[in-house]
N, C-alpha and C positions, 0 to 999 in steps of 0.2 A: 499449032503446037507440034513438036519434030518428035516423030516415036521414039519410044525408047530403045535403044540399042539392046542388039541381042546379044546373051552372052556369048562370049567363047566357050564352047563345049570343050578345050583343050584348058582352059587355066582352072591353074590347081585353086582347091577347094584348101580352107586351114584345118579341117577336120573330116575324116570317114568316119564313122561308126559301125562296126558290124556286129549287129545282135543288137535284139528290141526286147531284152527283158528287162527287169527292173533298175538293174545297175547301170545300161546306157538311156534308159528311159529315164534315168535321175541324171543323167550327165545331158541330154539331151533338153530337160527342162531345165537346167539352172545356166547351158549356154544360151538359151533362150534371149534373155535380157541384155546379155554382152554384144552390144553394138560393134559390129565392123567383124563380126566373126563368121565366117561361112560356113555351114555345117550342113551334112546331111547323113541318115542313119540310113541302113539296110537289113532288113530281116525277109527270110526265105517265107515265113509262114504267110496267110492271107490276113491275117490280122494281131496282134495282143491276145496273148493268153497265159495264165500264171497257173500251173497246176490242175490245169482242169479236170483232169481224172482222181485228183485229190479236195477236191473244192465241198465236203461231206456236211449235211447240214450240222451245222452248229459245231466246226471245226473253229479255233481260233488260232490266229498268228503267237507269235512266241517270245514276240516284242510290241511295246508298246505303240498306239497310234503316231507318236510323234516320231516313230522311226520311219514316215515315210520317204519320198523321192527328194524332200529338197529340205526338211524344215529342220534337220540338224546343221544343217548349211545355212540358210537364208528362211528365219521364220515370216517373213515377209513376201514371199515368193505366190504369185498367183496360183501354185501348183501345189499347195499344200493339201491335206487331207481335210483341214478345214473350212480351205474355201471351195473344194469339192462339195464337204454336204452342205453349204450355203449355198450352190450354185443347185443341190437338186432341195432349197426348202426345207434339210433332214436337221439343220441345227443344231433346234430346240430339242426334239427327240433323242439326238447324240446327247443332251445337255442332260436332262435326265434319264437316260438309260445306264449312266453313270459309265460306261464301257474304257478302261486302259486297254483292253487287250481287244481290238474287234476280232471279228470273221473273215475265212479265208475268202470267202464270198467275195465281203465287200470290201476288203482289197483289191482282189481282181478288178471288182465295179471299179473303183479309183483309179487302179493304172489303164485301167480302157478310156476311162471317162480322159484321162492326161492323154493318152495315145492318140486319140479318136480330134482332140481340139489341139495339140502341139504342131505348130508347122516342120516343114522336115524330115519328117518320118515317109519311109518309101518299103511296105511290105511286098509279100512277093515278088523281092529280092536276093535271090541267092548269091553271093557271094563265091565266087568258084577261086580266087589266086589274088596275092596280092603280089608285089615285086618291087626292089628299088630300080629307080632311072637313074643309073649316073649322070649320064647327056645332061637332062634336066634338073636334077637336083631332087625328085620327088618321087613318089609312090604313084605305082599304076593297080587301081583296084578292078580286077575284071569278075561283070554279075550277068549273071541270067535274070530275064524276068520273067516273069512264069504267069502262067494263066489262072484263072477258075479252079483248075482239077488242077495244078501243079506243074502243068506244062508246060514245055521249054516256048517262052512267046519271043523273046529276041535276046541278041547280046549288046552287054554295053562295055563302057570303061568308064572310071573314074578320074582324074589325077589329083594329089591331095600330099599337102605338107605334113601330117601327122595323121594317124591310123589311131583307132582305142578298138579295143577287141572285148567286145561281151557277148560271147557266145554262150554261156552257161554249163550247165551238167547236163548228164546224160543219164538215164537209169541203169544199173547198173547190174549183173545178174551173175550171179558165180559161177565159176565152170562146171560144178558137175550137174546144173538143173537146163545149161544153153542148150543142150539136144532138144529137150522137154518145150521149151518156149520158140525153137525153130520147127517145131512139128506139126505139120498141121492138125487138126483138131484134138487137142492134147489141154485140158484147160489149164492151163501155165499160166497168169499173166502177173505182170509185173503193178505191183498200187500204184504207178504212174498211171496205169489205162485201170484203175478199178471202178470207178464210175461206170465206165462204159460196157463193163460186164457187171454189174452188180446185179443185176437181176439173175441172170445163168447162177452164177454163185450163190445169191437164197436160196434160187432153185436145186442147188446140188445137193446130194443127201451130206454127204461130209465133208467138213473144208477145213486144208491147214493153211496154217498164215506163218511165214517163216521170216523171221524178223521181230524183234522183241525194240523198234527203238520207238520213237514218236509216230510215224508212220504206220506200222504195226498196230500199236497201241488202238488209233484210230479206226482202222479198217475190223481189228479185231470187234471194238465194243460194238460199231454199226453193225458187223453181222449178226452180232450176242443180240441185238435189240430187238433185231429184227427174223429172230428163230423161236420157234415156240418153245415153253417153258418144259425140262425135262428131256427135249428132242433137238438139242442144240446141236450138237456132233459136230464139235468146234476142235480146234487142236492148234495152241499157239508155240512156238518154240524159235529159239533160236539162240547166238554162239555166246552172246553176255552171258555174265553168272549169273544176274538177277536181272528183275523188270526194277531196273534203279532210275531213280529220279532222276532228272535233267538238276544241274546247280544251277540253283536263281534266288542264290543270296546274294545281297545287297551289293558285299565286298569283291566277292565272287565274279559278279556281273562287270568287275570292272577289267577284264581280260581282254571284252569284245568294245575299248576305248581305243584311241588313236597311240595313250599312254603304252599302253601293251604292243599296242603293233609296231612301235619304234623298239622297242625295247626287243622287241622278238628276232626282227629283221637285222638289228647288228647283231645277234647269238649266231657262232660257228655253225655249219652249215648241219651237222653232225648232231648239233645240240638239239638244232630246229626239229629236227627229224626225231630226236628221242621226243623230246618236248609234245609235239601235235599227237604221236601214239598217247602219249600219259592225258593229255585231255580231254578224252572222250565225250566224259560225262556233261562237259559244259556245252556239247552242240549233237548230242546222240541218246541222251537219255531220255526219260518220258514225263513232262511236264508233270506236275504232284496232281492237278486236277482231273486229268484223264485217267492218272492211274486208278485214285478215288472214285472215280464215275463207273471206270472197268469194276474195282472191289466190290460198289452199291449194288450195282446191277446183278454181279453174281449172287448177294448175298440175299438180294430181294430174291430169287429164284428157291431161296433156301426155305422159307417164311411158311410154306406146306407139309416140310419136310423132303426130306432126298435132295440130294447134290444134283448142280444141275451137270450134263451133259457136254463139260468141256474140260479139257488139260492143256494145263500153262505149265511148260517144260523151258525153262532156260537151262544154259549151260550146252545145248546141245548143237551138234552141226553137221549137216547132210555130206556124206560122202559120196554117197552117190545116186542116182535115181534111174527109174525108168518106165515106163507104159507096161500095163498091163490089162492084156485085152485094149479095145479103144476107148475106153470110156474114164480108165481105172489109171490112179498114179502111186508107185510103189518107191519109197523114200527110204534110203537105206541110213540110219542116222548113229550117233556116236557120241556118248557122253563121255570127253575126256577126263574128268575127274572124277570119273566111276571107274573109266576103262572097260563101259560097256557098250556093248550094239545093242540094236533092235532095227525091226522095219513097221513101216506106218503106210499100209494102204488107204487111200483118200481117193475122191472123187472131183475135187477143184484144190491149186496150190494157188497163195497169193502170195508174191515175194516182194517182200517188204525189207529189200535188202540196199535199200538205199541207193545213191547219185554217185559221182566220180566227175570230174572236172573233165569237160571233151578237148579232144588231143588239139595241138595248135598247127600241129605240122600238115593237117592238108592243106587248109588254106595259106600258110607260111612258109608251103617249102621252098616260095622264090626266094626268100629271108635266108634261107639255111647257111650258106656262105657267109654270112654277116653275123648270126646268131651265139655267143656266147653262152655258154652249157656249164653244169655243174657236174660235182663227179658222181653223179646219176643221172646225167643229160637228161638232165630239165633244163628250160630257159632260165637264165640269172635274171632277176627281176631288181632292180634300185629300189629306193625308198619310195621316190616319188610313182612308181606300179611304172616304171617303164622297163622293156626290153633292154637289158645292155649289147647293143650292135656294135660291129666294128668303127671304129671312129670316120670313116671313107664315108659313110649313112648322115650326113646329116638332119636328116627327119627325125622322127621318135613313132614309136609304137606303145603306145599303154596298153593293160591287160587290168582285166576285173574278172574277179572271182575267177582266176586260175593262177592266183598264186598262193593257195595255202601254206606250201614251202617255202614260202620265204616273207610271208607278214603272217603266219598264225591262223587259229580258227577263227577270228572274226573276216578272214577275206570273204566269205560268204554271207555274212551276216547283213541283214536287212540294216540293220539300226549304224553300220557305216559307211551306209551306200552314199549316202550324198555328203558323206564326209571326204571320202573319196574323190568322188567327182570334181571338189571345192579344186583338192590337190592336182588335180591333171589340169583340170580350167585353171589357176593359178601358173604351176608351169608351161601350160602351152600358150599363156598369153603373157605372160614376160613379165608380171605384176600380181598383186594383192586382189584379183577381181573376189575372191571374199577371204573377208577377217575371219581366221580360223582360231580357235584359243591354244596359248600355250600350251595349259595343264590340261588334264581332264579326267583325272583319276585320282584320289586319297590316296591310292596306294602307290607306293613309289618299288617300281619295278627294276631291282640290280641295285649295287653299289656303286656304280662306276658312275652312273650318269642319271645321275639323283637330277627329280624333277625338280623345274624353281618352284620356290614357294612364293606366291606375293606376299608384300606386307598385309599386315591386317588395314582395315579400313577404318578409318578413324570419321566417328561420328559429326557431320558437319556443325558447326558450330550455330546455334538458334539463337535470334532477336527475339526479346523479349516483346510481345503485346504490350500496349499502351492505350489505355483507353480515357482518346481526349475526348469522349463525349462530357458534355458541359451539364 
């Protein structure tokens, strides 16, 4: 038998993938199946992780199980959240635990458990530049591979027909508290890393959590839980007016559909932009259950008498901050619809100030010549999530969750990840590799470009039984 021929480490691959979070980790299992596709993903970390500084017991997702990596695309798909807990025995238990909404938890479990058996995936991969080849007609993707501890172990190159870019968010920290969390021993930390300080923070006599949205919410009730009755010396605030509920009505929900994100992406550039400010409340609010859980808790603290030992201040926002002494954090704060100051010395902050999309231009600046901009130089983004490059680019570059501006708030949304995915796999393979639905919303989004409606369905027509028994 004649070995198999080795590849050329020069011919182009049909796909790179850069970033291994959930959005290429769902584009990554549904190219899966697609015979004659070459693919291969790159992420800098040593392994899958979703949140892990956020992972609080008995935290839950914010969409439904079925919003996992493939099964609004292909309920069929080996990669489903179902055939996960089949594959670890958890079925039955799923069956009666009755759960729509699981655990942050065992999501992660899920996408490690995909990560860990998908072929293709290559961590401890940095990605440092991508570039067009004229010569060649294709993309040069250049990575570091890095070690154990992170370090630089070798370089390589990629070549590759199409690029998809899921590098994710980043945490994100407002200017006047970055001194505070650049300082060394200063307890600043950001609820991306609160896990890993959680114990420092019981430990602390008094703690603020600055952030009033779902995240907030979360980190705040675990402290409240875990502080003695009376002796909480808690302090939540931040720049909403209220601890307002996240919208998760029915009709509501229909914003984060593929309906809305057509309907979004042709709105004037201008529109988009008021548009995403006014919808806060559908992807920044605080689920109705947590708020509930926060209200119970304080109220059971009531049940002896005396209020317990916390203040929940919305409306407010940090102007400025600073150390005092090393141990000590002095918060200078401002309630604009008071038009008043105060200050708030505390002993641990938790900022609970939310993600921001990470910029594209490091890794893209070979791009930047080819790059089309809007008039806020962001990337222009098409319908289908690709880069619009200069026509000379015959490749394509897609982008996941970094385009709020220009498909709306559901570009982050768990529950249209592998709707998504469908669309770029579709395009980058020149065909229907999945049946995607027309409609997918009740609500019909604009005047101009009213969704179809199907015909109704007409009941099939029944043969009557006949019973030739004799």
């Amino acid at each position: 038998m004649n070995p198999a021929p080795t590849p050329d480490p020069d011919a182009p691959r049909d796909l790179v993938g850069i970033g291994i979070g959930p959005a290429n980790l769902s584009l990554a299992a549904l190219a899966h199946p697609l015979g004659g596709l070459d693919t291969v993903f790159y992420d800098q970390n040593p392994a899958f992780g979703w949140h892990p500084g956020l992972l609080i017991e008995g935290a839950t997702l914010q969409v439904p199980f079925l919003a996992d990596l493939v099964s609004l695309a292909d309920p069929t798909s080996p990669w489903t959240f179902l055939n996960y807990l089949r594959s670890r025995e958890r079925l039955f238990p799923f069956y009666f635990a009755e759960r729509f909404h699981i655990h942050r938890a065992e999501y992660d479990a899920y996408c490690r458990w995909v990560s860990e058996n998908l072929p293709g995936l290559h961590f401890g991969h940095q990605v440092d530049a991508v570039r067009w080849n004229p010569e060649r007609d294709v993309f040069e993707v250049d990575f570091t591979q890095l070690d154990s501890d992170g370090e630089a172990e070798a370089l390589g190159r990629t070549y590759t027909r199409d690029v998809v870019l899921g590098i994710g968010t980043e945490p994100y920290v407002p200017d006047p508290l970055k001194p505070l969390v650049e300082a060394p021993g200063v307890p600043v930390v950001h609820a991306a890393d609160y896990l890993d300080h959680r114990a420092a923070l019981l430990a602390a006599e008094h703690v603020t959590v600055v952030g009033i949205g779902q995240s907030g919410a979360e980190v705040f009730l675990d402290l409240l839980r875990n502080r003695p009755a009376g002796r909480e010396k808690l302090h939540w605030l931040g720049r909403t007016e209220a601890f307002a509920p996240m919208e998760y009505s029915k009709l509501g929900l229909e914003h984060f559909t593929p309906d809305h994100t057509r309907y979004f992406h042709a709105l004037p550039e201008s529109t988009r932009d008021r548009l995403v400010e006014g919808q806060w409340q559908l992807h920044k609010g605080i689920d109705a259950a947590t708020i509930a859980a926060v209200h119970d808790e304080l109220y059971r603290r009531t049940l002896h008498g005396g209020w317990p030992d916390a203040v929940l201040t919305p409306g407010v926002r940090v102007r400025t901050a600073g150390r005092v002494a090393t141990t000590k954090v002095e918060l200078h704060l401002e309630h604009d619809l008071q038009s008043s100051r105060s200050r708030l010395t505390t002993d641990a902050v938790v900022l609970a100030t939310g993600y921001r999309e990470r910029p594209l231009d490091r890794i893209l600046a070979g791009l930047d010549p080819y790059m089309r901009r809007d008039n806020k130089e962001r990337p222009r983004i098409d319908e289908d999530h690709r880069l619009v490059l200069d026509p000379s680019v015959t490749g394509t570059v897609h982008v996941q969750n970094a385009e709020t501006h220009t498909h709306g708030v559901g570009a982050p949304d768990l529950g249209l990840a592998a709707w998504r995915s469908a669309i770029i796999l579709n395009s980058l393979t020149g065909r229907e590799a999945y049946a995607l639905p027309s409609r997918t919303a009740f609500t019909t989004f604009g005047l101009t470009q009213r969704a179809h409606v199907p015909p109704p369905r007409e009941a099939p027509a029944l043969t009557p039984l006949v019973d030739d028994r004799r």
